[in-house]
HTML snippet that shows the backbone in 3Dmol.js (N, CA, C, O; Angstrom):
<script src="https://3Dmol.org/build/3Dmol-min.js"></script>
<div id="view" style="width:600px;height:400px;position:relative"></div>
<script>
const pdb = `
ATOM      1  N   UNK A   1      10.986 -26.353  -5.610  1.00  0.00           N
ATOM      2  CA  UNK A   1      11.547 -25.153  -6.175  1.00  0.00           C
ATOM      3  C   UNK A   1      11.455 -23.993  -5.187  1.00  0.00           C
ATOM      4  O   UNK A   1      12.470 -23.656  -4.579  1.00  0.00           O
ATOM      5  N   UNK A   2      10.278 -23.354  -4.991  1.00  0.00           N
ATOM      6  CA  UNK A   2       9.734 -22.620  -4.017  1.00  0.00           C
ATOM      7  C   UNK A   2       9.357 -23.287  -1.826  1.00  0.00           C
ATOM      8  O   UNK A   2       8.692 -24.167  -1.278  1.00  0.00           O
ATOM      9  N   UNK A   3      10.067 -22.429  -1.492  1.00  0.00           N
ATOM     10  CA  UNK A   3       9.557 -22.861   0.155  1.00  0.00           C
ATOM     11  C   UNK A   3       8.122 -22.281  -0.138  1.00  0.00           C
ATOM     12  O   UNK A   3       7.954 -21.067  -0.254  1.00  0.00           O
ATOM     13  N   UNK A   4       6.842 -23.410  -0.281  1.00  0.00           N
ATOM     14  CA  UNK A   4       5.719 -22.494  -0.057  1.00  0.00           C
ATOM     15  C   UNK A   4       4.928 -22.485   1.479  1.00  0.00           C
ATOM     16  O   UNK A   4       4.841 -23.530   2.123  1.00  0.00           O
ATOM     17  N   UNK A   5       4.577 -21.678   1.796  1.00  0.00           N
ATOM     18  CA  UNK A   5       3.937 -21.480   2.861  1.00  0.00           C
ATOM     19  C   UNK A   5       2.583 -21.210   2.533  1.00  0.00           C
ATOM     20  O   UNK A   5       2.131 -20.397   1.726  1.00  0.00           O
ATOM     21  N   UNK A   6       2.083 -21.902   3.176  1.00  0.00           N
ATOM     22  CA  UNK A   6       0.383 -21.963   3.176  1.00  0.00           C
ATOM     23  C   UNK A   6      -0.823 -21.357   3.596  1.00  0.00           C
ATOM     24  O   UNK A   6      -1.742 -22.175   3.574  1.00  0.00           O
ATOM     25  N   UNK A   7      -1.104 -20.434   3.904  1.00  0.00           N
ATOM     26  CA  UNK A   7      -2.090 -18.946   4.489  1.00  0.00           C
ATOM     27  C   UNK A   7      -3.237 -19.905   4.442  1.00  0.00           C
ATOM     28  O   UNK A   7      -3.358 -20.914   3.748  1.00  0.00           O
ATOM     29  N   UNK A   8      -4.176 -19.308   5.452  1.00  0.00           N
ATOM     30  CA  UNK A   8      -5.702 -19.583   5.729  1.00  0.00           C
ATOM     31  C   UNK A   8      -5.632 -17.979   4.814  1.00  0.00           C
ATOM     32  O   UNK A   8      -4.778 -17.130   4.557  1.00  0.00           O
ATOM     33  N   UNK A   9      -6.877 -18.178   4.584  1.00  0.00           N
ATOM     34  CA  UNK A   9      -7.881 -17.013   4.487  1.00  0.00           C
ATOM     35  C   UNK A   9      -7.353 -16.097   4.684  1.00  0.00           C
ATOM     36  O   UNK A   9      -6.648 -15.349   4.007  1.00  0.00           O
ATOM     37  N   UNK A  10      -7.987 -16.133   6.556  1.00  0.00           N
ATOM     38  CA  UNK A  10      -7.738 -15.162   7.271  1.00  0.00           C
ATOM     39  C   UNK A  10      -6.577 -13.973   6.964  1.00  0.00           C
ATOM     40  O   UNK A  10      -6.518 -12.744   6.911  1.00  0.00           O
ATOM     41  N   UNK A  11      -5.493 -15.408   6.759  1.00  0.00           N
ATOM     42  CA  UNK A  11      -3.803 -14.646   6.726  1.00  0.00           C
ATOM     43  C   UNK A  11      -3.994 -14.071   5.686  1.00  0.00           C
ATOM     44  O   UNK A  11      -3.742 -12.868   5.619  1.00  0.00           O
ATOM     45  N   UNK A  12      -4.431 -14.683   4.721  1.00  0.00           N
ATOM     46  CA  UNK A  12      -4.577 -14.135   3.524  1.00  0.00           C
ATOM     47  C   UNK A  12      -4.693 -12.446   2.924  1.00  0.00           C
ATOM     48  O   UNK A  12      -3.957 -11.583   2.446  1.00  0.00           O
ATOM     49  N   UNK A  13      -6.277 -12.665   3.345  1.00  0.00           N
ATOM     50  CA  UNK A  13      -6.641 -11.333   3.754  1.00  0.00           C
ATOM     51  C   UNK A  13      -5.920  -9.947   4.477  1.00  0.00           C
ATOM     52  O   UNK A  13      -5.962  -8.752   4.185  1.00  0.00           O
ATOM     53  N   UNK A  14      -5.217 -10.743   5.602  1.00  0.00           N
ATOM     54  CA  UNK A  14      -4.255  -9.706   6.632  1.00  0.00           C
ATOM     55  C   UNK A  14      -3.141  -9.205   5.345  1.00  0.00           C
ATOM     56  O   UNK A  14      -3.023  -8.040   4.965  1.00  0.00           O
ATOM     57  N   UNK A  15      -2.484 -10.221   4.875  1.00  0.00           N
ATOM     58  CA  UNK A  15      -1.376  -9.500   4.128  1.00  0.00           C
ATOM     59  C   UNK A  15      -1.791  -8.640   3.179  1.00  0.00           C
ATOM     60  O   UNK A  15      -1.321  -7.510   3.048  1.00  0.00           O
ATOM     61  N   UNK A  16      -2.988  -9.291   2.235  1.00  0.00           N
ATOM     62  CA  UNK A  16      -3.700  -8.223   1.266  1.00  0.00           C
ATOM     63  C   UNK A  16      -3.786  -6.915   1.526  1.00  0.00           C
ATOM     64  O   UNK A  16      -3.631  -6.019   0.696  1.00  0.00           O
ATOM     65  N   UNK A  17      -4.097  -6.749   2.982  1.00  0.00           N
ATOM     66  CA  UNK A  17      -4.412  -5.425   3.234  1.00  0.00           C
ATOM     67  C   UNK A  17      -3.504  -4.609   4.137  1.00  0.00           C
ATOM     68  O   UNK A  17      -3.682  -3.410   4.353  1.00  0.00           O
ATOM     69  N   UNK A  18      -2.132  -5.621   4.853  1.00  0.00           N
ATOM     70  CA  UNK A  18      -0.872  -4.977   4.552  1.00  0.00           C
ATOM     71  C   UNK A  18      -0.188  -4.403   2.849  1.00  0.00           C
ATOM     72  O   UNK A  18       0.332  -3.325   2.563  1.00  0.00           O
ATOM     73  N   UNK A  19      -0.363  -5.191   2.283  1.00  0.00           N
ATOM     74  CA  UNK A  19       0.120  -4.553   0.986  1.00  0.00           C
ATOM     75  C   UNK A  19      -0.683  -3.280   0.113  1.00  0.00           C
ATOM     76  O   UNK A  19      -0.302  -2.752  -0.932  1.00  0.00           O
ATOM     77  N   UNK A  20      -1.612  -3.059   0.715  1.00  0.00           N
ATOM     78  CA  UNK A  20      -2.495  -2.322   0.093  1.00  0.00           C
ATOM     79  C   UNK A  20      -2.277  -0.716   1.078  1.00  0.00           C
ATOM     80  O   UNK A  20      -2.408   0.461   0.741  1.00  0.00           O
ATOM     81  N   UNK A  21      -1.867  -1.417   2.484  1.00  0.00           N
ATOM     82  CA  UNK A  21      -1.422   0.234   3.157  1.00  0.00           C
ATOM     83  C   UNK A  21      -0.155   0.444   2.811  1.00  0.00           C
ATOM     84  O   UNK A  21       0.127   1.616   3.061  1.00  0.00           O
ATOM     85  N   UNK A  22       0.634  -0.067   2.409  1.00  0.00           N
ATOM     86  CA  UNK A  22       1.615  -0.275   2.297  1.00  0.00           C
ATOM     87  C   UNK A  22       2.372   0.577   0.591  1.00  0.00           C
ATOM     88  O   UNK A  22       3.393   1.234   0.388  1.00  0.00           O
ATOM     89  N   UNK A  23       1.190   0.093  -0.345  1.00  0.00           N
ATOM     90  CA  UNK A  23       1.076   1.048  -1.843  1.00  0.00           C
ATOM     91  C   UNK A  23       0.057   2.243  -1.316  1.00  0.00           C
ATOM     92  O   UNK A  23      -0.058   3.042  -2.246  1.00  0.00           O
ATOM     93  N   UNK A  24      -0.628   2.614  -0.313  1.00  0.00           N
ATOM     94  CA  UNK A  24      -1.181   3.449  -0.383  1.00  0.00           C
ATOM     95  C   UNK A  24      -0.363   4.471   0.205  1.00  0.00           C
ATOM     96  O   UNK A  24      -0.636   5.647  -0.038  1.00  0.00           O
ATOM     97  N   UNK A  25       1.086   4.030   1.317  1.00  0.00           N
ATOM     98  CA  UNK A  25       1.915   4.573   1.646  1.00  0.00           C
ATOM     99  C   UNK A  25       3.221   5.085   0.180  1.00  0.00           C
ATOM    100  O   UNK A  25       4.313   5.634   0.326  1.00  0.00           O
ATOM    101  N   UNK A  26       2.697   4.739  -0.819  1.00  0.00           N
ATOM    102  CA  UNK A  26       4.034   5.494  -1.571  1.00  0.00           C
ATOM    103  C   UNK A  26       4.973   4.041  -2.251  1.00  0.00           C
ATOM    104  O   UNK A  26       5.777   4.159  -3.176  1.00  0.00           O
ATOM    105  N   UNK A  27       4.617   2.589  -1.490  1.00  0.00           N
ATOM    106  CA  UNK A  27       5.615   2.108  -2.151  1.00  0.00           C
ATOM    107  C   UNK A  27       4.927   0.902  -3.294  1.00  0.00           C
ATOM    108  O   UNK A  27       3.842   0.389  -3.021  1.00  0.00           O
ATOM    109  N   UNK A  28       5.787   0.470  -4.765  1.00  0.00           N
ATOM    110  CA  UNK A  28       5.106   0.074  -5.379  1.00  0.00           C
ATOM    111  C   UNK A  28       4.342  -1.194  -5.206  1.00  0.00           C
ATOM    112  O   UNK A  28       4.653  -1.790  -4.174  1.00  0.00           O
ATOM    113  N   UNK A  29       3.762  -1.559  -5.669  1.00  0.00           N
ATOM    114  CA  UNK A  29       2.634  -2.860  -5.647  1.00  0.00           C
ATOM    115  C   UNK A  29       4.016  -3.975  -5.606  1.00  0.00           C
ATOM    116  O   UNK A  29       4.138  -4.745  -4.653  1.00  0.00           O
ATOM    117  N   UNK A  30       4.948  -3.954  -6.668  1.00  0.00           N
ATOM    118  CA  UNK A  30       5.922  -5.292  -6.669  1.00  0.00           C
ATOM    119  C   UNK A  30       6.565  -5.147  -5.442  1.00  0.00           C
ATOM    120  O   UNK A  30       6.488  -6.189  -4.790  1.00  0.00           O
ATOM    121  N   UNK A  31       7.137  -4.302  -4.907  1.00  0.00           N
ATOM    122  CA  UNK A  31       8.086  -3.782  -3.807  1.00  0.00           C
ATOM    123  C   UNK A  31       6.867  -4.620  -2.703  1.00  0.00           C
ATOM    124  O   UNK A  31       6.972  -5.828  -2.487  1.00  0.00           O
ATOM    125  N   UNK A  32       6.063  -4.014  -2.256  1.00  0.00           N
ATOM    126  CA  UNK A  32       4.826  -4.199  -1.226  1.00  0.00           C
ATOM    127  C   UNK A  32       4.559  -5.412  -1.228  1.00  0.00           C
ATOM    128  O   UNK A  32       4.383  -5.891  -0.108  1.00  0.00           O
ATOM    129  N   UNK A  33       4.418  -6.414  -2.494  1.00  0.00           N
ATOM    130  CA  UNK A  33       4.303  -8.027  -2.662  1.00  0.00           C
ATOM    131  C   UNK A  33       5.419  -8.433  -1.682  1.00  0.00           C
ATOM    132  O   UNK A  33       5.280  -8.838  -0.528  1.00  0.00           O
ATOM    133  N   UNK A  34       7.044  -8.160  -2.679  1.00  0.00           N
ATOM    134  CA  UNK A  34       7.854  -8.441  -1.908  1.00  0.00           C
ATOM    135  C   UNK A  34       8.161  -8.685  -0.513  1.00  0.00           C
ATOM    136  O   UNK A  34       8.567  -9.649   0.135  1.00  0.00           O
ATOM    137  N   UNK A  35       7.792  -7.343  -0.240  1.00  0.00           N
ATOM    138  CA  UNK A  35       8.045  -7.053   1.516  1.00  0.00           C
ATOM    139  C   UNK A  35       7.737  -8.215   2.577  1.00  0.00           C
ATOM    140  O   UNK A  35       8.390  -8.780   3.454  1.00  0.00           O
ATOM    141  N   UNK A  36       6.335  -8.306   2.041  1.00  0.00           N
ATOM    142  CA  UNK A  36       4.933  -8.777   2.673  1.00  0.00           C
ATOM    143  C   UNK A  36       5.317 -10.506   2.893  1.00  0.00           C
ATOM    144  O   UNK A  36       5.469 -10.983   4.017  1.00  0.00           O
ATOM    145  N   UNK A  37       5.445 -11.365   1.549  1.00  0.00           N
ATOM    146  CA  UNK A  37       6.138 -12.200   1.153  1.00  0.00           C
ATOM    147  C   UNK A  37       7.372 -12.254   2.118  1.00  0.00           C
ATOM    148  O   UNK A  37       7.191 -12.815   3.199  1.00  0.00           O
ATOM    149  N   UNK A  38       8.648 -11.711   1.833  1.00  0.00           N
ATOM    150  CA  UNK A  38       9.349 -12.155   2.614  1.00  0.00           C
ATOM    151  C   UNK A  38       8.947 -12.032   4.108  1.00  0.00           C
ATOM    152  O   UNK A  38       9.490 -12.885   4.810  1.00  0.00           O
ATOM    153  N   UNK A  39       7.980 -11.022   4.877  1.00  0.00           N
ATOM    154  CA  UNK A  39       7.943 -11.056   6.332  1.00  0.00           C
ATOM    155  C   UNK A  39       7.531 -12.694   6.460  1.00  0.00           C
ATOM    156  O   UNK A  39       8.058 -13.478   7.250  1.00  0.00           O
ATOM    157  N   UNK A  40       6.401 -13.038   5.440  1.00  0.00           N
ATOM    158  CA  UNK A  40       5.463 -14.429   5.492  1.00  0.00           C
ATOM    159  C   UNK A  40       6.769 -15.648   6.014  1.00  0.00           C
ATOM    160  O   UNK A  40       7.022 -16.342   6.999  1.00  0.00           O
ATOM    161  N   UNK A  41       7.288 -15.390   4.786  1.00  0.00           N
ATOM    162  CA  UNK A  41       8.946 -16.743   4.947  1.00  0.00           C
ATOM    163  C   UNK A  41       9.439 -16.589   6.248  1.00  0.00           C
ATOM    164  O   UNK A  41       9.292 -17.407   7.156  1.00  0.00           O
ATOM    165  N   UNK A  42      10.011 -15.550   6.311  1.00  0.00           N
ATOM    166  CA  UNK A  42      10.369 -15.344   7.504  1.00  0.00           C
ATOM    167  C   UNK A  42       9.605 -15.766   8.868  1.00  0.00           C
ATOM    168  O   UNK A  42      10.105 -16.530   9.694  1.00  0.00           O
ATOM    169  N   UNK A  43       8.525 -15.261   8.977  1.00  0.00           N
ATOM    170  CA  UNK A  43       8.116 -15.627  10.263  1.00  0.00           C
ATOM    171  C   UNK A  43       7.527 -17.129  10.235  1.00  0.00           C
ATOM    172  O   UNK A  43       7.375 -17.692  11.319  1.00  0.00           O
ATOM    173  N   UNK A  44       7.205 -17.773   9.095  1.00  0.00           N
ATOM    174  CA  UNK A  44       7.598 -19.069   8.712  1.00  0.00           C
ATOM    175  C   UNK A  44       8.216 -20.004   8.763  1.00  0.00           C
ATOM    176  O   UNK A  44       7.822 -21.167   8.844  1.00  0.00           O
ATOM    177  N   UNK A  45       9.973 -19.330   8.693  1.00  0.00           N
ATOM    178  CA  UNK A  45      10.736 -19.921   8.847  1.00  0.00           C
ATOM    179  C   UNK A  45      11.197 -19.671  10.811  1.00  0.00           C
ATOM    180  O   UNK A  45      11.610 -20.554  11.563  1.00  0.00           O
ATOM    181  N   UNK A  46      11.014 -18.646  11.056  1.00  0.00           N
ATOM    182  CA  UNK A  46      11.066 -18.840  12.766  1.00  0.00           C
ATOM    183  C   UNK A  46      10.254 -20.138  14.099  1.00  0.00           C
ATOM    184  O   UNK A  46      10.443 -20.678  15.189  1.00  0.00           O
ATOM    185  N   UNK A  47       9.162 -20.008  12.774  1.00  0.00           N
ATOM    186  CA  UNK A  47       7.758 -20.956  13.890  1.00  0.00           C
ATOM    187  C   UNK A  47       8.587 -22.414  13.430  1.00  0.00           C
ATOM    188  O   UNK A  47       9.238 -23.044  14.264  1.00  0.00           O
ATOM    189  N   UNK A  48       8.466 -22.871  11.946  1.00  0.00           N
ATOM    190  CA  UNK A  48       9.881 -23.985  11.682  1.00  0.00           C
ATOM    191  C   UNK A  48      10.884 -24.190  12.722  1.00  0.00           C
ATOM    192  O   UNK A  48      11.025 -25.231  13.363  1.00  0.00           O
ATOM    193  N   UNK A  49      11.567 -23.123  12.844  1.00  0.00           N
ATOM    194  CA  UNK A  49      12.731 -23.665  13.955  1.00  0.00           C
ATOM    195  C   UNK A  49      12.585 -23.593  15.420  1.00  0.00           C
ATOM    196  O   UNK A  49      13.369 -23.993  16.281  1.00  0.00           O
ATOM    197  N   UNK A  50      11.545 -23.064  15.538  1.00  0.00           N
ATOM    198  CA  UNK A  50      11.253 -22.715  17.549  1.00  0.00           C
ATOM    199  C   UNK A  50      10.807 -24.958  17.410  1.00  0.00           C
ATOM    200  O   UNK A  50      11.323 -25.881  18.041  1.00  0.00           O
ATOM    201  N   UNK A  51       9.664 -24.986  16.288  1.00  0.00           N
ATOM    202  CA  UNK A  51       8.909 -26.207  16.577  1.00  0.00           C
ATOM    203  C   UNK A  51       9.861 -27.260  16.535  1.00  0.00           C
ATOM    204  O   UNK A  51       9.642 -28.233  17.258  1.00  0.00           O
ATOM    205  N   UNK A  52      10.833 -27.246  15.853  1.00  0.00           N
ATOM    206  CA  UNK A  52      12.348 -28.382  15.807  1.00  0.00           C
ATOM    207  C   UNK A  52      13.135 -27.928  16.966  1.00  0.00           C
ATOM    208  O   UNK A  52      13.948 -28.837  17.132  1.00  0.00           O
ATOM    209  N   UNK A  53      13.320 -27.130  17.756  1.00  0.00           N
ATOM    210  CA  UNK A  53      14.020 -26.760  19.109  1.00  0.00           C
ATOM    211  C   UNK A  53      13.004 -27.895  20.221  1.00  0.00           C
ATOM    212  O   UNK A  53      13.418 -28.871  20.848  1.00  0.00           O
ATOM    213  N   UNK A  54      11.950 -27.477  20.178  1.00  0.00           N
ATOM    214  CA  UNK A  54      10.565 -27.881  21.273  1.00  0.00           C
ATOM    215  C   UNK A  54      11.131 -29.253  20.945  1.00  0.00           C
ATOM    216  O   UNK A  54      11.903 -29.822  21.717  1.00  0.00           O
ATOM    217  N   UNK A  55      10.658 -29.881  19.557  1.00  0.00           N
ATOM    218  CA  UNK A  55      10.410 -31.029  19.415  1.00  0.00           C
ATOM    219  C   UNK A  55      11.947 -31.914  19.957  1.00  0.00           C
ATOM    220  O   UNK A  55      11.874 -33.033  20.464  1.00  0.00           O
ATOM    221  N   UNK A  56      13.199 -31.230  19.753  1.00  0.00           N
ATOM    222  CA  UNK A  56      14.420 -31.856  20.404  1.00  0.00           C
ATOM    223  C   UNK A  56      14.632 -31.624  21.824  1.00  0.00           C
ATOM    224  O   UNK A  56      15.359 -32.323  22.530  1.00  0.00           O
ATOM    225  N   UNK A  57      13.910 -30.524  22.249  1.00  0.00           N
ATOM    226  CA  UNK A  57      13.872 -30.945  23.619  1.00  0.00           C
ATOM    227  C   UNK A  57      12.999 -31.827  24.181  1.00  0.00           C
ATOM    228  O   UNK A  57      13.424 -32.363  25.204  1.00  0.00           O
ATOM    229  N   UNK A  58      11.580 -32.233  23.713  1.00  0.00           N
ATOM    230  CA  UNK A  58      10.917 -33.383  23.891  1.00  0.00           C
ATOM    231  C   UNK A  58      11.886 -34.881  23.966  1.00  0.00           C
ATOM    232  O   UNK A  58      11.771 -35.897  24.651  1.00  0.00           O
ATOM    233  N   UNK A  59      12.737 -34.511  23.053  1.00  0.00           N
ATOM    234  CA  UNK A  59      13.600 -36.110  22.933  1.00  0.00           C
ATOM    235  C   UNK A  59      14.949 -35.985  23.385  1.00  0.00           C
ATOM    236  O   UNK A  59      15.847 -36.827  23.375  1.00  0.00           O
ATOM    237  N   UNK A  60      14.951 -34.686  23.823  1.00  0.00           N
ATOM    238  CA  UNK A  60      15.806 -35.319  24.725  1.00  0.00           C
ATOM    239  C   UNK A  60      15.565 -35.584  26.487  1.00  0.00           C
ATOM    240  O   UNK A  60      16.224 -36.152  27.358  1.00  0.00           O
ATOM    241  N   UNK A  61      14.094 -34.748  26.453  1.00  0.00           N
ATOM    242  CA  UNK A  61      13.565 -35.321  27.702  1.00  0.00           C
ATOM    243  C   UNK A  61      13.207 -36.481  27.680  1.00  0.00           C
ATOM    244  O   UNK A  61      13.403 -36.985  28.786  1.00  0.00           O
ATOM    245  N   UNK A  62      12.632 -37.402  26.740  1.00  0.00           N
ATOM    246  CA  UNK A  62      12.290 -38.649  26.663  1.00  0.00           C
ATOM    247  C   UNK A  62      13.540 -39.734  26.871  1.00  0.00           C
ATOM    248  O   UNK A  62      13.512 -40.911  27.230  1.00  0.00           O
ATOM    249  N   UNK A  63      14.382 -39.071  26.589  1.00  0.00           N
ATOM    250  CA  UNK A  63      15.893 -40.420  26.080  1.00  0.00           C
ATOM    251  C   UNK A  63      16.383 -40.058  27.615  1.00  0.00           C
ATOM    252  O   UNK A  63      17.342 -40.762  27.930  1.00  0.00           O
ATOM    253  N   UNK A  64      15.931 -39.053  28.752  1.00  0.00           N
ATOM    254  CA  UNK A  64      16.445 -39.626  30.225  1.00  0.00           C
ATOM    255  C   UNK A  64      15.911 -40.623  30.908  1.00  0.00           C
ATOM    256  O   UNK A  64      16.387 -40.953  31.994  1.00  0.00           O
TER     257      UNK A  64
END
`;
const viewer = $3Dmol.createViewer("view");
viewer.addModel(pdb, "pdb");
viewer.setStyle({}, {cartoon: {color: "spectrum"}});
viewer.zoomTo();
viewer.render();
</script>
């Protein structure tokens, strides 16, 4: 249903407290989820496609 992406802790934590400067800047808690959330997908979905680029250039270095 959902693309989920999986956080350590760590990440965890980092976004928590992006979203928290983020409502302390003026914008709401749902808005600030949002934001935060989509940067997550997003840069999610970038590391996804750099690692399927790498991995097809591996094969196609292998198949010379």
């Amino acid at each position: 249903m959902f693309n989920s992406t999986t956080l350590t802790h760590a990440e965890q934590q980092i976004a928590a407290e992006r979203i928290h400067e983020l409502m302390a800047n003026g914008m709401s808690s749902g808005e600030a989820i949002q934001t935060i959330a989509n940067e997550i997908r997003e840069s999610a979905a970038r590391a996804k496609a750099q690692q399927k680029s790498e991995q097809e250039l591996a094969e196609d270095f292998d198949s010379e």
